[in-house]
N, C-alpha and C positions, 0 to 999 in steps of 0.2 A: 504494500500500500504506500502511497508518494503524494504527497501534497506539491503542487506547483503554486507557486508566486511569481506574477509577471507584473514591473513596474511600466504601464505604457501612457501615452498621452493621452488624455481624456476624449481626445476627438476622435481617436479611434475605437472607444469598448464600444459600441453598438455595434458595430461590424465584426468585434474579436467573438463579442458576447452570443451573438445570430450564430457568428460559423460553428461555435462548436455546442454549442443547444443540439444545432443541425445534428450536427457527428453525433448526437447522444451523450455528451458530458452532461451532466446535471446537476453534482454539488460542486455549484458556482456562488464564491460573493464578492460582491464589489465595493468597495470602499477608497471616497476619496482621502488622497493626503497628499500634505507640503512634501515636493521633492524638488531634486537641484537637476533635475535634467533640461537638454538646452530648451530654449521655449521655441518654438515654430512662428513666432511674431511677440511686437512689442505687450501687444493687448493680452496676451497667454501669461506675463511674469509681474510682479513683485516683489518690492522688497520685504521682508521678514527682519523685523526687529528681532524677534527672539533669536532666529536663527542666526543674524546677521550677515545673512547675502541672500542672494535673487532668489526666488524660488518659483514656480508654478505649480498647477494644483492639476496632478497628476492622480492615475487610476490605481491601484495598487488590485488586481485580480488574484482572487486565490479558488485554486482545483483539486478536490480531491479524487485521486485516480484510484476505487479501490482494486484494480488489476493493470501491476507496473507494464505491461506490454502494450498500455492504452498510453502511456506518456508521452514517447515519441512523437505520434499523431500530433496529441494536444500540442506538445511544443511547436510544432511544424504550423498548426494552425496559428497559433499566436504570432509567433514569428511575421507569419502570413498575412495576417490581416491587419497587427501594429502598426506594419511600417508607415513612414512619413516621409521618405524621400530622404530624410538628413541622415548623417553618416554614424549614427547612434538615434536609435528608436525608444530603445528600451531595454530593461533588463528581463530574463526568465530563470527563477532559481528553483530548482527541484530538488525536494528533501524526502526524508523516508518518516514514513510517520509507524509508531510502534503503536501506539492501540487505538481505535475509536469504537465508542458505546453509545449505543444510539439514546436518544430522552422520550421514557414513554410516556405516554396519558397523560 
């Protein structure tokens, strides 16, 4: 079992989000956060006091894959649909998760 987290630009999770619904991934969540990746225009960035430099308000996607032979796929999808044309889109980290229990009633 592998959790994926992929840091992308928020203009892209509707199209990362659609493609892999499509493929059958389904524990998907999406949450914004401040990150430092480049912005795609001036209107995409500010500055962060706390942080103290630029930041924009990127996607932070997370997948739980529970059969690791579906990983690849999913990355390939991500990859796929993030891109922005700049020479850095985003990150994808894939990690191994040891247990989940699901919440009943």
């Amino acid at each position: 079992m592998k959790e994926i987290k992929a840091f992308i630009h928020r203009n892209r999770i509707a199209d990362v989000v659609h493609a892999l619904h499509t493929a059958g991934y389904e524990k998907l969540s999406v949450i914004d956060v401040q990150g430092l990746l480049h912005a795609l225009s001036s209107e995409e960035q500010r500055y962060s006091v706390e942080i103290g430099a630029a930041v924009i308000t990127e996607v932070k996607l997370e997948i739980v894959c529970m059969q690791d032979e579906r990983v690849p796929a999913a990355v390939e999808i991500i990859r796929e649909q993030a891109r922005t044309g700049q020479p850095e889109s985003g990150w994808i980290y894939v990690s191994n998760i040891e247990s989940a229990t699901p919440i009943e009633g």
